[in-house]
DSSP file (Angstrom, degrees, kcal/mol; ACC not computed):
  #  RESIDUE AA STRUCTURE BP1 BP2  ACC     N-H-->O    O-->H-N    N-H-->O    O-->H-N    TCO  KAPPA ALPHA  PHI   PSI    X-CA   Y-CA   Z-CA
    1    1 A X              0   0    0      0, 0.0     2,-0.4     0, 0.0     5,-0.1   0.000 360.0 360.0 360.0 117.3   85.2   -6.4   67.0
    2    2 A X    >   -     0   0    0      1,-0.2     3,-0.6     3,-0.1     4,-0.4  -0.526 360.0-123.5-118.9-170.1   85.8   -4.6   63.6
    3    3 A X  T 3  S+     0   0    0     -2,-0.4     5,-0.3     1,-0.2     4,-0.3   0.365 110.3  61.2 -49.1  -3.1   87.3   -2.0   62.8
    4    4 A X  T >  S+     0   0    0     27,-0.5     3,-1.2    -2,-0.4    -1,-0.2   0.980 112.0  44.3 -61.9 -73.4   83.8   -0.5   61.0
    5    5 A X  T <  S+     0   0    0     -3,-0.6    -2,-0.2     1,-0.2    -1,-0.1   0.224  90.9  89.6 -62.3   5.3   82.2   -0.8   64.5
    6    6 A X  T 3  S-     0   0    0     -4,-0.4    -1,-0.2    -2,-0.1    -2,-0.1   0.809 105.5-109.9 -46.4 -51.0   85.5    0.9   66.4
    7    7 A X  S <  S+     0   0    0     -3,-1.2     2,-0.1     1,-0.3    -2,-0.1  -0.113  75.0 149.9 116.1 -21.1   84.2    4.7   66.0
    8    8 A X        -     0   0    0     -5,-0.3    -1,-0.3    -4,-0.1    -2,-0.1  -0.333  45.7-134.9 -37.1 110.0   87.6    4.6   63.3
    9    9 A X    >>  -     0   0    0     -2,-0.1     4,-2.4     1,-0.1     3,-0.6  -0.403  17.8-110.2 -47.3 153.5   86.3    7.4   60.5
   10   10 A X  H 3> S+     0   0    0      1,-0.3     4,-3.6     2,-0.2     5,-0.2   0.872 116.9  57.3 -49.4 -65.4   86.7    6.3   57.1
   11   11 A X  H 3> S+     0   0    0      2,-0.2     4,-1.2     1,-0.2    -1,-0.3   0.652 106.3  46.2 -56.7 -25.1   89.2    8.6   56.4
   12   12 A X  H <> S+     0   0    0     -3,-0.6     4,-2.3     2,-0.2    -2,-0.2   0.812 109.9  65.8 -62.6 -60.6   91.7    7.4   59.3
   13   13 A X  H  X S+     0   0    0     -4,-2.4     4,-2.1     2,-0.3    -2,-0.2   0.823 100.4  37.6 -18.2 -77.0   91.0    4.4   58.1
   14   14 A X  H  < S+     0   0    0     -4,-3.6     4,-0.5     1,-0.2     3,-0.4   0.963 108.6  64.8 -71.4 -38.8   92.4    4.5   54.9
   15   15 A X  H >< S+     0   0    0     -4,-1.2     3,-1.1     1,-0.2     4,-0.4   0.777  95.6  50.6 -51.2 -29.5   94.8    6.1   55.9
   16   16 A X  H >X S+     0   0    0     -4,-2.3     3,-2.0     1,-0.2     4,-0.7   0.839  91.1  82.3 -59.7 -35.3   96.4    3.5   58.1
   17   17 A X  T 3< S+     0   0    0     -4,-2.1     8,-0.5    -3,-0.4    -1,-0.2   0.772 101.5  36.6 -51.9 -11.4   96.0    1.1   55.2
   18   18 A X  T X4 S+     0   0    0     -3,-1.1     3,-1.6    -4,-0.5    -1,-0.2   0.386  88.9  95.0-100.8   5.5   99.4    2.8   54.0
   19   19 A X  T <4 S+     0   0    0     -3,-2.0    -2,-0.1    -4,-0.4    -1,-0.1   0.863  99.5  19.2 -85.0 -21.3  100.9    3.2   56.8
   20   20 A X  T >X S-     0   0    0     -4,-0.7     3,-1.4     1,-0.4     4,-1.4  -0.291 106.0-132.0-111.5  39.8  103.1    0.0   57.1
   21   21 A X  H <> S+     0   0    0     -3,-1.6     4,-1.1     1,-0.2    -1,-0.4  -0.234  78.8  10.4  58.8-139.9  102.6   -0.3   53.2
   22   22 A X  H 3> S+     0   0    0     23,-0.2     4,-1.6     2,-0.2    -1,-0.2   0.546 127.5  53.0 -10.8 -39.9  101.5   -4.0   52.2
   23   23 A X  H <> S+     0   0    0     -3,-1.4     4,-3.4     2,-0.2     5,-0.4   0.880 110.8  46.8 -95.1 -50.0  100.9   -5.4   55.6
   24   24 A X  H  X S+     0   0    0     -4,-1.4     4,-2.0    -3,-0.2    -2,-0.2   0.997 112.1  55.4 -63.7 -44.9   98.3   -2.5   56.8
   25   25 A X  H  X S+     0   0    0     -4,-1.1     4,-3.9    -8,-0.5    -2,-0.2   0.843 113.5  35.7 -27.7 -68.3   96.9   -3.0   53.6
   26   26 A X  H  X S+     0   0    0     -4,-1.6     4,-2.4     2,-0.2    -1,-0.2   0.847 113.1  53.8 -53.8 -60.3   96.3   -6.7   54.1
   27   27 A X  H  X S+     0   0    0     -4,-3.4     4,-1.6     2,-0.2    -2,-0.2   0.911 114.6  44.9 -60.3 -47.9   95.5   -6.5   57.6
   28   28 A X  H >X S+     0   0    0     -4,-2.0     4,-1.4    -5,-0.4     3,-1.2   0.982 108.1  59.9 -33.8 -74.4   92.4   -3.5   56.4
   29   29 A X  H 3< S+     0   0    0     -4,-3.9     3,-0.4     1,-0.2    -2,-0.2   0.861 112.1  35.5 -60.8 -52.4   91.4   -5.8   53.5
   30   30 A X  H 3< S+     0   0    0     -4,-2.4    -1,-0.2     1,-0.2    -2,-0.2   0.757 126.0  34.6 -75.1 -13.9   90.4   -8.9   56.1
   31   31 A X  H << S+     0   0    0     -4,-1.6     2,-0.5    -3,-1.2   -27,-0.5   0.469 112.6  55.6-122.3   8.8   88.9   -7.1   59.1
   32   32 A X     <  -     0   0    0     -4,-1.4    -1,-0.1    -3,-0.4   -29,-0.1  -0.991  52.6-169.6-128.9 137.8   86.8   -3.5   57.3
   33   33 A X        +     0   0    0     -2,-0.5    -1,-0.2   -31,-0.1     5,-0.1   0.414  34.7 134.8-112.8   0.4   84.6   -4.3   55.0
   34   34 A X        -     0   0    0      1,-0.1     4,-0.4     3,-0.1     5,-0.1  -0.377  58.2-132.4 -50.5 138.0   83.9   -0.4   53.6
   35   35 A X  S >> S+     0   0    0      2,-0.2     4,-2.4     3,-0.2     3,-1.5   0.940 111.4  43.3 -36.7 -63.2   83.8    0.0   50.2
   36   36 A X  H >> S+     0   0    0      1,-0.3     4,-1.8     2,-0.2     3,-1.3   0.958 119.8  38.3 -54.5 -60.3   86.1    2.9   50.8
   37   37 A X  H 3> S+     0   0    0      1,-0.3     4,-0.8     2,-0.2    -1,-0.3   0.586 115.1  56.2 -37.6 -22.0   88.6    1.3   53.4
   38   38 A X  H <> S+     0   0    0     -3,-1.5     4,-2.4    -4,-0.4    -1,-0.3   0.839 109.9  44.7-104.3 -29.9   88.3   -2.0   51.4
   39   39 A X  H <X S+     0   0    0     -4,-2.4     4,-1.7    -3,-1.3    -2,-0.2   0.950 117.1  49.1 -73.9 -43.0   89.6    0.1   47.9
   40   40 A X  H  X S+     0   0    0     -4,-1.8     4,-1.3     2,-0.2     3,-0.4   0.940 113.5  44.1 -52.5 -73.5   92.4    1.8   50.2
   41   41 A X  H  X S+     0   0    0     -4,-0.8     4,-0.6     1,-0.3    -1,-0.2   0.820 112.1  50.0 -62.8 -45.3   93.5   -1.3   51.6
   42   42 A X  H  X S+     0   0    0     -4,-2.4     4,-1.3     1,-0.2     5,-0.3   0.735 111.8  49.5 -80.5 -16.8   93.6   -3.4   48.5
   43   43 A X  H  X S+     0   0    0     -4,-1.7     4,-0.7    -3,-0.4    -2,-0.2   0.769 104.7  53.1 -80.6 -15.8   95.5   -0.8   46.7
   44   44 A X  H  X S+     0   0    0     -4,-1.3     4,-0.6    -5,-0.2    -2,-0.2   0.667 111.9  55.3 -90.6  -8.9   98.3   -0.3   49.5
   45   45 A X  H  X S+     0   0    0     -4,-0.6     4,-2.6    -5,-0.3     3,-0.5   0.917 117.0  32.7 -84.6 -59.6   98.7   -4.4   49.1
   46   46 A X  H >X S+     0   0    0     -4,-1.3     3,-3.5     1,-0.2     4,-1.2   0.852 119.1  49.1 -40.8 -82.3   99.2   -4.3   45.7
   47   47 A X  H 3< S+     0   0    0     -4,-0.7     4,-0.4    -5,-0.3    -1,-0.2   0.565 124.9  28.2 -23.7 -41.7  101.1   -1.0   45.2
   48   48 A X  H 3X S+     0   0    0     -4,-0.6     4,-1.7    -3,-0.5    -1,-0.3   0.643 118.3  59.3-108.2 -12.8  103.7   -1.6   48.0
   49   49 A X  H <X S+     0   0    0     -3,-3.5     4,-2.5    -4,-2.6    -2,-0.2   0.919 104.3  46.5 -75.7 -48.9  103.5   -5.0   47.6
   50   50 A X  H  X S+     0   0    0     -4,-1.2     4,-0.9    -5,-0.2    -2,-0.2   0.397 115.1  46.3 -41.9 -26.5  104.6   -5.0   44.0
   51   51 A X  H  > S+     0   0    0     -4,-0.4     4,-3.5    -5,-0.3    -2,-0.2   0.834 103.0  64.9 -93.3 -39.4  107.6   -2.6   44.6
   52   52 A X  H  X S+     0   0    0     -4,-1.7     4,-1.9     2,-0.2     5,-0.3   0.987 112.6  38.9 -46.3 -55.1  108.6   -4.8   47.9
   53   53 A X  H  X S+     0   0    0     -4,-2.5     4,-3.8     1,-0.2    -1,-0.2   0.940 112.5  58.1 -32.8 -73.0  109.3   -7.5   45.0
   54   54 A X  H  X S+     0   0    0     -4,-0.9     4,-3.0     2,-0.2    -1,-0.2   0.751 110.3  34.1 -22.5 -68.6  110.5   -5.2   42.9
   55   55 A X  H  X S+     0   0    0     -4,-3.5     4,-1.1     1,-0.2     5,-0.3   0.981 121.1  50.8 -75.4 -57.2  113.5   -3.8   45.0
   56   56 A X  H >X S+     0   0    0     -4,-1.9     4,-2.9     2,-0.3     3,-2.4   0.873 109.1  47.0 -74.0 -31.8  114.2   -6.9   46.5
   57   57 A X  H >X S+     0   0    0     -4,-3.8     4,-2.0     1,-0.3     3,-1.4   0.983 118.3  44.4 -55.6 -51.2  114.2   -8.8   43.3
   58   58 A X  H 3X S+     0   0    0     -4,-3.0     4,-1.1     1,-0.2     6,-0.8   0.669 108.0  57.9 -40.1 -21.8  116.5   -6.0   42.0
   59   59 A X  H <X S+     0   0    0     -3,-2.4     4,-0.5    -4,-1.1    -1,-0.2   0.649 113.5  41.7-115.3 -25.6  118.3   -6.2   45.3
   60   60 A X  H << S+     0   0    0     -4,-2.9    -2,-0.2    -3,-1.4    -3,-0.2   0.633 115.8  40.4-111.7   5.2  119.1  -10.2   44.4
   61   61 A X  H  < S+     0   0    0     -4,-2.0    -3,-0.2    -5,-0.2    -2,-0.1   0.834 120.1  45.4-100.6 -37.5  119.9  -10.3   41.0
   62   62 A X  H  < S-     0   0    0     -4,-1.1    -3,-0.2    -5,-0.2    -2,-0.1   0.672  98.9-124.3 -46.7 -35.5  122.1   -7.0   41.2
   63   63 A X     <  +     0   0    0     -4,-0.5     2,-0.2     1,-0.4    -4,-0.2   0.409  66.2 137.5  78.6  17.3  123.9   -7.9   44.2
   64   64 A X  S    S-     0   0    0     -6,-0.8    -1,-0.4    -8,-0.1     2,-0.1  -0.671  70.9 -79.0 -97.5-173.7  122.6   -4.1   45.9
   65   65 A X        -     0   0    0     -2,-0.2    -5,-0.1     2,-0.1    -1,-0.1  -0.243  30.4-143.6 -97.6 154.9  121.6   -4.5   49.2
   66   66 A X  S    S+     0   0    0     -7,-0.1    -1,-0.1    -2,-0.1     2,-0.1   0.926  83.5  61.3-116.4 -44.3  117.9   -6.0   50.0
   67   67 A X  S    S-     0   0    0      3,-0.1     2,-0.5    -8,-0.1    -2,-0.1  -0.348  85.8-125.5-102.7 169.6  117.2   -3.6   53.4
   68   68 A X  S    S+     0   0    0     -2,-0.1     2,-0.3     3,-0.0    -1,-0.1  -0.866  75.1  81.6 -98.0 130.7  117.1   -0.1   53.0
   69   69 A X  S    S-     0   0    0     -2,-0.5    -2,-0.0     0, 0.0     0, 0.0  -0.730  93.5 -25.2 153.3 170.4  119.8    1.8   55.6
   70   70 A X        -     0   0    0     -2,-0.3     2,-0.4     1,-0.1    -3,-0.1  -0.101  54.9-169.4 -52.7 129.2  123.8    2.1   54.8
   71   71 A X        -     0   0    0      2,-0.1    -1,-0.1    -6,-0.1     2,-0.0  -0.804  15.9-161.6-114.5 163.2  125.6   -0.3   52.5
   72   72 A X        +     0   0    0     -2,-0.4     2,-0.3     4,-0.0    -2,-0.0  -0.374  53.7 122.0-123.5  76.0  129.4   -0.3   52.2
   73   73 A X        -     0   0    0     -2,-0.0    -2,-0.1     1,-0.0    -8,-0.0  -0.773  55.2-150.1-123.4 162.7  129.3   -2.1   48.9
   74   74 A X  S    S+     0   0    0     -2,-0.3    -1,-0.0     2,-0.1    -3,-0.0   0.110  99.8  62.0-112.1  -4.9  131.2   -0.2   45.6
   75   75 A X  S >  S+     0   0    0    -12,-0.1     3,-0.6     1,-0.1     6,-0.4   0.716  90.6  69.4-109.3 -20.1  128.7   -1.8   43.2
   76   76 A X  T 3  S+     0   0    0      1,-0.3    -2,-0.1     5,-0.1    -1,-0.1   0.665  94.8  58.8 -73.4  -4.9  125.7    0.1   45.1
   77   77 A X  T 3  S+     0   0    0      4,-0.1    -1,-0.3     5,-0.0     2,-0.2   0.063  94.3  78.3 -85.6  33.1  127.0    3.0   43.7
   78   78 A X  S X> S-     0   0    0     -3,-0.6     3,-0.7     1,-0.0     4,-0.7  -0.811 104.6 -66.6-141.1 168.6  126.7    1.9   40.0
   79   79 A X  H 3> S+     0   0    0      1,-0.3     4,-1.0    -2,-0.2    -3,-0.1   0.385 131.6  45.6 -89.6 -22.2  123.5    1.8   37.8
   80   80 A X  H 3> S+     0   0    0     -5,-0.3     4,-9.0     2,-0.2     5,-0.4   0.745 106.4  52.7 -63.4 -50.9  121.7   -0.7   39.7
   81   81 A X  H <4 S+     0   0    0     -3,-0.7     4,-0.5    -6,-0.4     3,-0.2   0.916 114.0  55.0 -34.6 -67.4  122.4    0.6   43.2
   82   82 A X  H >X S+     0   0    0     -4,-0.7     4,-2.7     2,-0.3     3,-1.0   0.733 109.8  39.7 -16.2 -76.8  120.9    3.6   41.2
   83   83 A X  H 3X S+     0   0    0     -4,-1.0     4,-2.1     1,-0.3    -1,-0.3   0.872 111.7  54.5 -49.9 -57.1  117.8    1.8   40.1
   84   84 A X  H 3X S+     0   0    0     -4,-9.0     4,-0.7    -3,-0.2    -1,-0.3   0.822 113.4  46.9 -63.1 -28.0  117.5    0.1   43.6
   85   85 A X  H X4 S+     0   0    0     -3,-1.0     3,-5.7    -4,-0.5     4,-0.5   0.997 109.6  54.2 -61.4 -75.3  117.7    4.3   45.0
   86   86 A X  H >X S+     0   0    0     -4,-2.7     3,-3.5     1,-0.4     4,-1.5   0.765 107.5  50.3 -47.7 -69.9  115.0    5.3   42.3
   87   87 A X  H 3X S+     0   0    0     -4,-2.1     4,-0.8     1,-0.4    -1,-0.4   0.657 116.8  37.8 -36.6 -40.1  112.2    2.3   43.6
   88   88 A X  H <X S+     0   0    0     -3,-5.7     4,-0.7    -4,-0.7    -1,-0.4   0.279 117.0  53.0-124.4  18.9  112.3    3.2   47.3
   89   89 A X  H X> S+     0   0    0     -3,-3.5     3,-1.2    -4,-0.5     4,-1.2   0.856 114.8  40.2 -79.2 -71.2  112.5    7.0   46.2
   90   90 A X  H 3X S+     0   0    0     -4,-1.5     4,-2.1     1,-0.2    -2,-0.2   0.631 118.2  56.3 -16.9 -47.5  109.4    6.3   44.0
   91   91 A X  H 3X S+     0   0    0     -4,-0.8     4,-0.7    -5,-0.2    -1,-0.2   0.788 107.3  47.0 -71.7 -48.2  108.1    4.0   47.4
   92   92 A X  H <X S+     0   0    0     -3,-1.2     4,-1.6    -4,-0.7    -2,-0.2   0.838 111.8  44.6 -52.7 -52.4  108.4    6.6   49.5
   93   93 A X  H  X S+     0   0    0     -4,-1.2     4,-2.7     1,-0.2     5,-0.3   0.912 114.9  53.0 -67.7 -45.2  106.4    9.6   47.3
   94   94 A X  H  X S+     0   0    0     -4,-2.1     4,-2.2    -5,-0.2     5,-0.5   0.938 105.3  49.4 -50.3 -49.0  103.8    7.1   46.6
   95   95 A X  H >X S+     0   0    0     -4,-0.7     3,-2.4     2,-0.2     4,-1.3   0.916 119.4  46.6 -51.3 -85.7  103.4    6.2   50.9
   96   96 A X  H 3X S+     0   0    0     -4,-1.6     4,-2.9     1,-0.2     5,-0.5   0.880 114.0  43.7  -7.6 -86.0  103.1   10.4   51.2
   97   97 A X  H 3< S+     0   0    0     -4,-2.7     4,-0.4     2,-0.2    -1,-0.2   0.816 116.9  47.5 -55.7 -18.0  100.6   10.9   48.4
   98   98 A X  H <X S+     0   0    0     -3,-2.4     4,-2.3    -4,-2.2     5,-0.4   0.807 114.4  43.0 -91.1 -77.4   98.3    7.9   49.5
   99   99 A X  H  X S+     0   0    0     -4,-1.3     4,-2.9    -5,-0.5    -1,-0.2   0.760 113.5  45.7 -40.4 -21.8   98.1    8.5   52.5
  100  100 A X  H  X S+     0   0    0     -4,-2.9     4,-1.0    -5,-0.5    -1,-0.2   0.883 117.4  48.7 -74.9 -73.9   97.5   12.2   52.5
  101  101 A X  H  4>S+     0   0    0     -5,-0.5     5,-2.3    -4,-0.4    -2,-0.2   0.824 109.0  52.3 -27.7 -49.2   94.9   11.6   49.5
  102  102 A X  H ><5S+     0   0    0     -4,-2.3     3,-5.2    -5,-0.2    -1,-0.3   0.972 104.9  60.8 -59.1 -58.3   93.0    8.7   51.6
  103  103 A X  H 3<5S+     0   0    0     -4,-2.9     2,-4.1    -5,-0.4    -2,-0.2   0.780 102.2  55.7 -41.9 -65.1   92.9   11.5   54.7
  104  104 A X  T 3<5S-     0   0    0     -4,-1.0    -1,-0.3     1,-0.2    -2,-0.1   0.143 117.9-112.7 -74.1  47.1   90.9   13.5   52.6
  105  105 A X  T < 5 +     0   0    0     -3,-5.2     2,-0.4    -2,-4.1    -1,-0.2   0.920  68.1 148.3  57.8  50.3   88.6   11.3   51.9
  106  106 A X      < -     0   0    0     -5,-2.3     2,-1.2    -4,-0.1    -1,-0.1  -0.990  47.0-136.6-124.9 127.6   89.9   11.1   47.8
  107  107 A X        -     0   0    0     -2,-0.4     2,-0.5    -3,-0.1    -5,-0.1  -0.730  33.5-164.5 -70.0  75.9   89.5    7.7   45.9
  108  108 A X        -     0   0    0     -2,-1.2     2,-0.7   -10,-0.1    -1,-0.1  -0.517   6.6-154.0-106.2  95.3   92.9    8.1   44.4
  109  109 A X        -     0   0    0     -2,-0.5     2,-0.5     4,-0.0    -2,-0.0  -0.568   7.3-159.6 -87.8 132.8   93.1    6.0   41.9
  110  110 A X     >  -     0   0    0     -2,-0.7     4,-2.8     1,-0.1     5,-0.2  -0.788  31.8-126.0 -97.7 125.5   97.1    4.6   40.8
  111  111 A X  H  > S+     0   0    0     -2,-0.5     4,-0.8     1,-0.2    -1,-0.1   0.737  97.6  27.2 -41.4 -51.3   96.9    3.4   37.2
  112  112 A X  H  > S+     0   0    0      2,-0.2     4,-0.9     1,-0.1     5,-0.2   0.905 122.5  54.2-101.3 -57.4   98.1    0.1   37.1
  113  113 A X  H >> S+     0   0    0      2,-0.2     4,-2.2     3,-0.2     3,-0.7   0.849 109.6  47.7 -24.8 -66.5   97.2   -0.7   40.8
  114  114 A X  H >X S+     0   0    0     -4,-2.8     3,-3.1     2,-0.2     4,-1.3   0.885 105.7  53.9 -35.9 -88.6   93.3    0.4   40.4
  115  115 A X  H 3< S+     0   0    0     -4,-0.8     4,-0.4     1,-0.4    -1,-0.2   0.361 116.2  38.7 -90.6 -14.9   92.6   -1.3   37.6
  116  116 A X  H <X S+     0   0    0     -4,-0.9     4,-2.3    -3,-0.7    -1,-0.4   0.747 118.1  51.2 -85.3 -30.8   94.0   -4.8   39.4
  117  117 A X  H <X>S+     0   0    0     -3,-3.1     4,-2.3    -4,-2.2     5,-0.6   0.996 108.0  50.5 -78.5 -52.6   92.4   -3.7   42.7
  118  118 A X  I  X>S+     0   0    0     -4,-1.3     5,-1.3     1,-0.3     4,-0.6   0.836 114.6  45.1 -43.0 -50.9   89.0   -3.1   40.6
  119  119 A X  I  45S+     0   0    0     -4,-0.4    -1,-0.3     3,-0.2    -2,-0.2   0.859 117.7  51.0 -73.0 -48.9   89.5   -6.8   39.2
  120  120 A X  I  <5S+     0   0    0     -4,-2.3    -2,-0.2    -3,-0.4    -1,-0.1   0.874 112.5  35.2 -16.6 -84.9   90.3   -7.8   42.8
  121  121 A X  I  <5S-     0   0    0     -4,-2.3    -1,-0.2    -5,-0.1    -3,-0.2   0.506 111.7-106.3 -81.5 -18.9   87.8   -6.6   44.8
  122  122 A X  I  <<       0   0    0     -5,-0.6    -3,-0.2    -4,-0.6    -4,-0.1   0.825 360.0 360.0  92.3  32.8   85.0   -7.1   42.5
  123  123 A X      <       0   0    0     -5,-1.3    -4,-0.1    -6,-0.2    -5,-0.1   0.161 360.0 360.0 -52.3 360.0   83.9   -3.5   41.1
């Protein structure tokens, strides 16, 4: 059954497409086919998907640490570490602001993200 025909509002809806970042995203994008829900969903793949790279690539060429939770390394204190901080700080405000923005029903567009999701999705 999907999730259009659930009773899910729209707004719930998108919001759960951020709520495990990429993977709700993904999982949204194959089984709701609203416009809204489908914009929501393809933006939380990119967007979270594209920083998951990010930090991990950062997390394997620097040597800082690939999961997020306590390191005891001396080099995660140094300008990378730093850098690796900044991404999942950045990762975090972004999760907040989408989701809040989806409940209320807001097409909330992220620059660089829209304008691939728009290419994407077919808009």
């Amino acid at each position: 059954m999907p999730i259009a025909d659930s009773g899910l509002s729209e707004n719930v809806a998108g919001l759960l497409c951020y709520a495990l970042g990429w993977v709700t995203g993904l999982i949204f994008l194959l089984i709701d086919k609203r416009p809204f829900v489908r914009f929501h969903a393809a933006q939380s793949l990119v967007t979270f998907g594209i920083l998951n790279i990010l930090s991990t690539a950062v997390s394997i060429f620097f040597g800082s640490r690939i999961f997020w939770g306590p390191s005891f390394r001396w080099d995660d204190f140094g300008a990378w570490g730093g850098v690796h901080s900044l991404i999942g700080l950045l990762t975090f405000i972004l999760w907040i602001v989408c989701m809040i923005k989806a409940y209320q029903r807001e097409l909330f567009r992220l620059p660089i993200a829209a304008e691939i999701v728009d290419e994407f999705i077919g808009k």
